[in-house]
C-alpha positions as CSV (number, residue, x, y, z in Angstrom):
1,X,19.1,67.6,-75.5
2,X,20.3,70.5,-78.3
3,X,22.2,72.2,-75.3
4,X,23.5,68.9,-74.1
5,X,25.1,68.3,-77.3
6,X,26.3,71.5,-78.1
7,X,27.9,71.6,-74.9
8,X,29.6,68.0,-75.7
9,X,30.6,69.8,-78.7
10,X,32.2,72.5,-77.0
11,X,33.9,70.1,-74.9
12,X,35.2,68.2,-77.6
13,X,36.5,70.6,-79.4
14,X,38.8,72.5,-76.4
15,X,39.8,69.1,-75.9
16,X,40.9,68.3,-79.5
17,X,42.8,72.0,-79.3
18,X,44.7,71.3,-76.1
19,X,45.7,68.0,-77.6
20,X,47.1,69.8,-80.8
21,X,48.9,72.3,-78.6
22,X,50.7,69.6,-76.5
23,X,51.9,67.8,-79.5
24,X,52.5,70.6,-81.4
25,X,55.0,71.3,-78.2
26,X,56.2,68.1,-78.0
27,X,57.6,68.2,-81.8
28,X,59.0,71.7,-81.0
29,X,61.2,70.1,-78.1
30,X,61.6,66.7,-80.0
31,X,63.1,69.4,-82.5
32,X,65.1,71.7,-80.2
33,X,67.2,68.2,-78.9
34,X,70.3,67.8,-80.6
């Protein structure tokens, strides 16, 4: 169960930085339009 979780942790949290990174992308081209 521990390893389960910490997995699901894991998971969770590349998720949550791959989400930051796309919208932190998205701004910076929301930004570069004119």
């Amino acid at each position: 169960m521990r390893e389960q979780d910490g997995r699901r942790e894991v998971a969770a949290k590349a998720e949550f930085r791959h989400a930051r990174q796309r919208l932190l992308r998205d701004s910076l081209s929301q930004r570069r339009r004119p």
